[in-house]
Backbone as a chain_set.jsonl record, in Angstrom:
{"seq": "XXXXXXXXXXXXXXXXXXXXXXXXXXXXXXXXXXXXXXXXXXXXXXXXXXXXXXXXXXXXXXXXXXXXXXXXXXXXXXXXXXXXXXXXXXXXXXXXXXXXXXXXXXXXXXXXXXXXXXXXXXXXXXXX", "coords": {"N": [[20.259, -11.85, -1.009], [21.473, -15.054, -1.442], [24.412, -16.468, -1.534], [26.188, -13.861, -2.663], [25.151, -13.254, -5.083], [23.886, -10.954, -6.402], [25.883, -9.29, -6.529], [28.51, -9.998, -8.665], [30.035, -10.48, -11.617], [29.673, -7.723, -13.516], [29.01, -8.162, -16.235], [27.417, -9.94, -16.626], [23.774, -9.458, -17.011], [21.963, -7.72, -14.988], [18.621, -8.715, -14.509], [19.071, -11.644, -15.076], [21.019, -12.45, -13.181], [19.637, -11.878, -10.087], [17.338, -13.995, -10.762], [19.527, -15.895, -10.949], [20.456, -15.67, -8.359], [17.97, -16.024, -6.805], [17.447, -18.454, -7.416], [19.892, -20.149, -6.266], [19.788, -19.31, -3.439], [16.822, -20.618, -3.066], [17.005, -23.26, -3.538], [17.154, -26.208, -1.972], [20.395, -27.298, -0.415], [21.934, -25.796, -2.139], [21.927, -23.265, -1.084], [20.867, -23.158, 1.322], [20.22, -25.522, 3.388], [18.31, -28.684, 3.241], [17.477, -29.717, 5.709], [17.348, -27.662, 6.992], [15.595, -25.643, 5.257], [13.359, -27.256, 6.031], [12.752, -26.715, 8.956], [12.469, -23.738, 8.77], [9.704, -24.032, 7.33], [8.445, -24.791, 9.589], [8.614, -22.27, 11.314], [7.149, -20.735, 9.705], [5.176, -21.264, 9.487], [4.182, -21.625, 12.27], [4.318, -18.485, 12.462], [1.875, -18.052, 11.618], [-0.137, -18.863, 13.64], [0.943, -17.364, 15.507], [1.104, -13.798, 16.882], [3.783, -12.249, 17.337], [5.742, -13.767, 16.268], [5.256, -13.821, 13.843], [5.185, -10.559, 13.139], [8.289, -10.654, 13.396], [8.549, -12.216, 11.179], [7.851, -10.38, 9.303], [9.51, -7.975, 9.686], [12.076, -9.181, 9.049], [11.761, -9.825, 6.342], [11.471, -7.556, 5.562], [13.899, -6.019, 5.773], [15.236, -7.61, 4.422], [14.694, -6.877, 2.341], [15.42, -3.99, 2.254], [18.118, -4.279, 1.816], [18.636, -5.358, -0.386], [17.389, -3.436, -2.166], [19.512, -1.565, -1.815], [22.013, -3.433, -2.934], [21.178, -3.411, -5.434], [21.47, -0.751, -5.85], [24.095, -0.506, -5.687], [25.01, -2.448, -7.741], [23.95, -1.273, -9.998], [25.593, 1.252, -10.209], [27.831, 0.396, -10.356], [27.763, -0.95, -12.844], [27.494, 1.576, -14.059], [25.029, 3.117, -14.558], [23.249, 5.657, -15.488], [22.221, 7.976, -12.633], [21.737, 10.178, -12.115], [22.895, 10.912, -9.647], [23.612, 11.006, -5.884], [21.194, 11.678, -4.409], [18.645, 11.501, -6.106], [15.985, 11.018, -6.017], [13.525, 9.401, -7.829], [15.246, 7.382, -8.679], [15.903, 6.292, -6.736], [13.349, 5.485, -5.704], [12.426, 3.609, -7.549], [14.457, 1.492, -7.697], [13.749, 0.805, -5.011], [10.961, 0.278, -5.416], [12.001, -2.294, -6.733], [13.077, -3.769, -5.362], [11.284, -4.498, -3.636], [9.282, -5.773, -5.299], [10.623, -8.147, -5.935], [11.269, -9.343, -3.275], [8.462, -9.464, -2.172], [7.97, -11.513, -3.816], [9.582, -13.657, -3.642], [9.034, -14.402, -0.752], [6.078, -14.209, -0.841], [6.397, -16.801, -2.121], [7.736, -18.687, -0.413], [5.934, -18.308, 1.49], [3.834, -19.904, 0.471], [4.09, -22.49, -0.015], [5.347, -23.1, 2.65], [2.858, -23.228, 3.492], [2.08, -25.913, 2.074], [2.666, -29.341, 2.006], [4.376, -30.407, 0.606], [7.909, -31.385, -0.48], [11.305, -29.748, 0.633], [11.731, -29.032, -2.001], [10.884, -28.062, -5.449], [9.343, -28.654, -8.5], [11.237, -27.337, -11.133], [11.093, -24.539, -12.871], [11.422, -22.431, -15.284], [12.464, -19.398, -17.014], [10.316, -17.791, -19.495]], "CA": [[20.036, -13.233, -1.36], [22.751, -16.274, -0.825], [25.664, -16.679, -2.46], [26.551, -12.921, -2.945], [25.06, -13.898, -6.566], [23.904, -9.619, -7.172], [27.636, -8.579, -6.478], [29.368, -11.051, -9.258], [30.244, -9.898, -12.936], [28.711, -6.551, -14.139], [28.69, -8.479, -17.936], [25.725, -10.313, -16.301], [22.581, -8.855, -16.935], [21.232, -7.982, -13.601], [17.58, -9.553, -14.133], [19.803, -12.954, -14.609], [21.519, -12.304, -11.514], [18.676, -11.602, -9.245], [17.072, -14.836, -11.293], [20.289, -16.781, -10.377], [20.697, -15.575, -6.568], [17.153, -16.379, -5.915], [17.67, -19.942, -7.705], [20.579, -20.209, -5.465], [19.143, -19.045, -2.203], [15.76, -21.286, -2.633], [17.075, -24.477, -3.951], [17.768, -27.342, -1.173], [21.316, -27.99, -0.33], [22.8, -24.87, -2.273], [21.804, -21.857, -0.222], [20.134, -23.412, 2.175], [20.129, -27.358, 3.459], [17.144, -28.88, 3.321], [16.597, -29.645, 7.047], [17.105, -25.908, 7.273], [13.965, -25.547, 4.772], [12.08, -28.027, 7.226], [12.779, -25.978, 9.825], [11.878, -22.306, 7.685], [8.582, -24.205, 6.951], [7.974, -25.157, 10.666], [8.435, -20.992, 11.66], [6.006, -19.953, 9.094], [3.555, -22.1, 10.198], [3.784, -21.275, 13.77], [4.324, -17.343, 12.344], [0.451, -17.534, 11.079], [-0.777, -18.299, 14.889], [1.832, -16.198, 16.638], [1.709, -12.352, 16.356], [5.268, -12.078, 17.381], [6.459, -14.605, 15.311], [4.908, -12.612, 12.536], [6.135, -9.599, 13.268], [9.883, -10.957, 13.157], [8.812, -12.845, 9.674], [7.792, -9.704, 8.947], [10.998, -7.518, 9.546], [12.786, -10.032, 8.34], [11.104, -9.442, 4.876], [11.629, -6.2, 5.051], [15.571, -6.137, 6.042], [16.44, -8.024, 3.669], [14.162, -5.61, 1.036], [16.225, -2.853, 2.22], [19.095, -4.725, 1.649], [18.366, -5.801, -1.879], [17.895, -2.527, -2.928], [21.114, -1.314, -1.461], [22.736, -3.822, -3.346], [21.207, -3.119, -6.825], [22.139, 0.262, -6.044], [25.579, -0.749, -5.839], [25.499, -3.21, -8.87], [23.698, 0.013, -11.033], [26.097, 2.12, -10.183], [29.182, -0.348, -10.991], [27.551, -0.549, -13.905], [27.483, 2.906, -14.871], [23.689, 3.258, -15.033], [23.039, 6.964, -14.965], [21.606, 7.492, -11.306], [21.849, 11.62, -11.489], [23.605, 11.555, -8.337], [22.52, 9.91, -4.674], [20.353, 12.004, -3.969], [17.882, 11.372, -7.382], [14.575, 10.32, -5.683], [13.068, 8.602, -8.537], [16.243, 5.933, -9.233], [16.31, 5.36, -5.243], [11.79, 4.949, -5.555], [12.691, 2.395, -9.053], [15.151, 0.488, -6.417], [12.913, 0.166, -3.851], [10.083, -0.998, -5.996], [12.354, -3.64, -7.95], [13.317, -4.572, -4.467], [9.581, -4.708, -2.775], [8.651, -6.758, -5.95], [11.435, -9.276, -5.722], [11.384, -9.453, -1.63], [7.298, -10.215, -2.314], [7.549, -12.697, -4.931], [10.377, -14.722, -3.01], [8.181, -14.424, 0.422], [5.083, -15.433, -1.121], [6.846, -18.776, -2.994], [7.798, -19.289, 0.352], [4.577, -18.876, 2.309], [2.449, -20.936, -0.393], [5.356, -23.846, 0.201], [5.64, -23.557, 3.901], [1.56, -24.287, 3.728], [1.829, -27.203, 1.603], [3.137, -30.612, 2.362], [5.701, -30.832, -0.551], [9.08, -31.513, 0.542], [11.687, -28.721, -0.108], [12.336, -28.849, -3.386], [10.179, -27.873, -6.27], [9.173, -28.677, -9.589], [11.766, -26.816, -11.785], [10.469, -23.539, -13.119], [11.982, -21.699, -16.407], [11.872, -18.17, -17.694], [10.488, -17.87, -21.126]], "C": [[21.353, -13.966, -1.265], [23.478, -15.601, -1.909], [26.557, -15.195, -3.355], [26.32, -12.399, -4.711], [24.785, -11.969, -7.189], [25.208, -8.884, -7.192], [28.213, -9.411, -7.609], [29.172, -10.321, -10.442], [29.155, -8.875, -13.206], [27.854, -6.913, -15.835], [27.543, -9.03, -17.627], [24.933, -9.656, -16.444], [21.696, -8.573, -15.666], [19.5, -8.886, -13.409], [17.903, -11.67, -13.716], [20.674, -13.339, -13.366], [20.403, -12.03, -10.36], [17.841, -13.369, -9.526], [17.873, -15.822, -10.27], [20.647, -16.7, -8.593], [19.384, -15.98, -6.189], [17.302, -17.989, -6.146], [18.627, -20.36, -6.567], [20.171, -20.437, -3.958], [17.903, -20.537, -1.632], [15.73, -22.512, -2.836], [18.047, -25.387, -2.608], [19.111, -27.751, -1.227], [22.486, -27.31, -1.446], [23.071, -23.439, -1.368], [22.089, -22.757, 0.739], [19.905, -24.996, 2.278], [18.846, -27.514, 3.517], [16.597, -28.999, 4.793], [16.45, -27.939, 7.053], [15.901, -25.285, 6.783], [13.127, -26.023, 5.55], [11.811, -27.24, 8.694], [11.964, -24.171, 9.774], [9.839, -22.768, 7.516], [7.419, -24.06, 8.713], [7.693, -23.77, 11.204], [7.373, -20.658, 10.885], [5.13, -20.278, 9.489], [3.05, -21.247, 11.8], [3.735, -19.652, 13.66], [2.43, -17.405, 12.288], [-0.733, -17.519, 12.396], [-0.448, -17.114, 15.887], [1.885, -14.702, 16.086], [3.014, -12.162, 16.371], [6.11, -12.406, 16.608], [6.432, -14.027, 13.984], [5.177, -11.608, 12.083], [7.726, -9.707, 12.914], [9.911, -11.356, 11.99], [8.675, -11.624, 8.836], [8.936, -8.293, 7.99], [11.947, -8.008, 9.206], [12.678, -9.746, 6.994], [11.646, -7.994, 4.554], [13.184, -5.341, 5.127], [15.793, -6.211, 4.927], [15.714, -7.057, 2.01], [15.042, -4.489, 0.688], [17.61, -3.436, 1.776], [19.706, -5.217, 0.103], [18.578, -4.543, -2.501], [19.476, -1.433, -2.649], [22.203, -1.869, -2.436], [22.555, -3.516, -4.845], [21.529, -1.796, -6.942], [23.643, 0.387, -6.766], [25.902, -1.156, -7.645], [25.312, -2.196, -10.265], [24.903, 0.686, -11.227], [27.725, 1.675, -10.492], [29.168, -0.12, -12.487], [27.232, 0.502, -14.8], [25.966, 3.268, -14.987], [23.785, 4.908, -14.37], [21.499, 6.654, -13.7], [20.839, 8.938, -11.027], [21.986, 12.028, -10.085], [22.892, 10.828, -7.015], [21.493, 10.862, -4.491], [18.455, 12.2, -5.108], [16.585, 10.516, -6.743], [13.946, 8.956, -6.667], [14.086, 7.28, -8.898], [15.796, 5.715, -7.897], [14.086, 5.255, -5.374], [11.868, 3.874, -6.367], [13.399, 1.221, -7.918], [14.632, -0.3, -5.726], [11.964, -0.512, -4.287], [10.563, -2.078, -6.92], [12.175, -4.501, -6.454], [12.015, -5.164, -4.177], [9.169, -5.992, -4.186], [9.676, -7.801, -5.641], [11.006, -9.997, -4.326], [9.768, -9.936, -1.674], [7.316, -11.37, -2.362], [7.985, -13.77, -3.86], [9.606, -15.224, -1.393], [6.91, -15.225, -0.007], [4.865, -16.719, -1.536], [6.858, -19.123, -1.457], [6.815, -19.589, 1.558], [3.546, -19.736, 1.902], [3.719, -22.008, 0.308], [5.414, -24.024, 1.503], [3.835, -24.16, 4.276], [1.584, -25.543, 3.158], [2.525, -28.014, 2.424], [4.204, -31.352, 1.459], [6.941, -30.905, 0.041], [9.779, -29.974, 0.075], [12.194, -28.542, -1.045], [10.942, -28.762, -3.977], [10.173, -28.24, -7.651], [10.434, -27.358, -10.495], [11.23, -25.631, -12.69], [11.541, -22.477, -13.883], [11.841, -20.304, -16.947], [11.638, -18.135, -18.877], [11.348, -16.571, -21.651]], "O": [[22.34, -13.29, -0.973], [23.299, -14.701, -2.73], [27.301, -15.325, -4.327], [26.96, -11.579, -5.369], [25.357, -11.618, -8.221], [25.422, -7.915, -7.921], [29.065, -9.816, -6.818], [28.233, -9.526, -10.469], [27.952, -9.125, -13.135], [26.87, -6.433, -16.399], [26.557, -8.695, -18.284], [25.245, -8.655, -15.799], [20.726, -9.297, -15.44], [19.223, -9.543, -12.405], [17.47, -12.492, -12.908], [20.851, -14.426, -12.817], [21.118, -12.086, -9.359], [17.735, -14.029, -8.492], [17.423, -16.376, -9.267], [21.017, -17.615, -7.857], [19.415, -16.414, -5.038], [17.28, -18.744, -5.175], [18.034, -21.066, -5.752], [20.216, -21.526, -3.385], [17.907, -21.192, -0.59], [14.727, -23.142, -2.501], [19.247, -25.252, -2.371], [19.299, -28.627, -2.072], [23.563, -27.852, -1.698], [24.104, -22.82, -1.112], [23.219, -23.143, 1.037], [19.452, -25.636, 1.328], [18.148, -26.552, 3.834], [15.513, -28.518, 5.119], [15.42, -27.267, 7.119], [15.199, -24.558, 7.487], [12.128, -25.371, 5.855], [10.76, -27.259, 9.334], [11.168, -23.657, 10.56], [8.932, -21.94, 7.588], [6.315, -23.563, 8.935], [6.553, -23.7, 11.665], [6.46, -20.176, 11.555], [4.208, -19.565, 9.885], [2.07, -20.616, 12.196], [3.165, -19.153, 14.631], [1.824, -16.663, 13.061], [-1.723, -16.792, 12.478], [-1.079, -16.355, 16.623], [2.529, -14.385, 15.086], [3.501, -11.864, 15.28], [7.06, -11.732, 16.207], [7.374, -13.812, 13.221], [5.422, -11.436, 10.889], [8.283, -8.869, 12.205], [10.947, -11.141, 11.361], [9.24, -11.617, 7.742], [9.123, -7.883, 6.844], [12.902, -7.263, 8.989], [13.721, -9.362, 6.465], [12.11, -7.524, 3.515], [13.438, -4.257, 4.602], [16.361, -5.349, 4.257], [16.285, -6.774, 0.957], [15.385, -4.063, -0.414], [18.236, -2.543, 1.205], [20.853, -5.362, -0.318], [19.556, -4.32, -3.215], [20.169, -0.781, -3.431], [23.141, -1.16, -2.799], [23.559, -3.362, -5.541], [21.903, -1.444, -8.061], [24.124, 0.961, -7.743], [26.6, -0.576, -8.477], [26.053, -2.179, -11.248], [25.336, 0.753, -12.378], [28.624, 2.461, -10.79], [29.961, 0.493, -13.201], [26.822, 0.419, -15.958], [25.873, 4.014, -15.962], [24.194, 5.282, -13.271], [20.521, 5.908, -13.671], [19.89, 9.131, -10.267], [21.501, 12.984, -9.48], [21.832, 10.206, -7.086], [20.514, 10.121, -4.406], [17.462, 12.857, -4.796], [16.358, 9.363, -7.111], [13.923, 7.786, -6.286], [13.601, 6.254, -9.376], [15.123, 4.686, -7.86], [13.84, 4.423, -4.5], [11.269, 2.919, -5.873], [12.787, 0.257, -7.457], [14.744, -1.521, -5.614], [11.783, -1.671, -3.912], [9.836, -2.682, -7.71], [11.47, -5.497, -6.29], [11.756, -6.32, -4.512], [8.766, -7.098, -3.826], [9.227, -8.477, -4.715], [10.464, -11.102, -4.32], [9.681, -11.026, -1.108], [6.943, -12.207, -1.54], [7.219, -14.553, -3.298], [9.7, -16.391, -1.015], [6.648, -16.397, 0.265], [3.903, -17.484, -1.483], [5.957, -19.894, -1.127], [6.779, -20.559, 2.315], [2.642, -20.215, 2.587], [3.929, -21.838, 1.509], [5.552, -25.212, 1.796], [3.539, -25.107, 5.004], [1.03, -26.406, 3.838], [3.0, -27.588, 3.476], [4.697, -32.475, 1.561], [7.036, -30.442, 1.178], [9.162, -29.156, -0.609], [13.21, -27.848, -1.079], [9.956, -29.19, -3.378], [11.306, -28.102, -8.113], [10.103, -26.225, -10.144], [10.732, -26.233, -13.641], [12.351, -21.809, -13.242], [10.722, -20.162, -17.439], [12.582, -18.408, -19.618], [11.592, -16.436, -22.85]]}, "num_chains": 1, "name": "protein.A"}
């Protein structure tokens, strides 16, 4: 996600960091400019006729999945989180499904949004 926001202070709580890098990433004119959103909206669209196009939105999704959990690897393991070693199946399956849920969520905000007609910005949205 932008702004290198899961690499930055370990005192952070990683759910607030993942929180704040996607805030980052999906908000107009910090990650990402807004024509650049107008543009993001215009591919999805044309992804839902085009197989190809789909395919690439696809692997795209799934890059940057692998990439996510790579990095919370990293940020775990800064942080001392017992890992029992790289080769510990179950931390690297926990990883992958934080990632796969994150890499979803952020995909599906952005495929409901590239169908609508809203501009790119959103209503403001809080964690309780």
């Amino acid at each position: 996600m932008g702004g290198g926001g899961a690499r930055r202070s370990p005192d952070v709580p990683l759910p607030r960091v993942l929180e704040d890098a996607a805030r980052h990433t999906l908000t107009p004119g910090l990650g990402v400019s807004a024509a650049s959103w107008n543009w993001v909206r215009t591919l999805l669209r044309l992804a839902q006729a085009n197989p190809a196009l789909c395919r690439v939105w696809a692997e795209t999704c799934q890059a940057s999945e692998r990439h996510l959990a790579e990095v919370l690897a990293e940020r775990l393991t800064a942080d001392h989180v017992p890992c029992d070693g790289g080769d510990n199946v179950a931390f690297r399956t926990r990883l992958a499904f934080a990632a796969a849920v994150a890499s979803a969520a952020v995909r599906t905000a952005m495929e409901n949004w590239a169908a609508g007609r809203g501009p790119p910005r959103g209503r403001e949205v809080r964690s309780s």
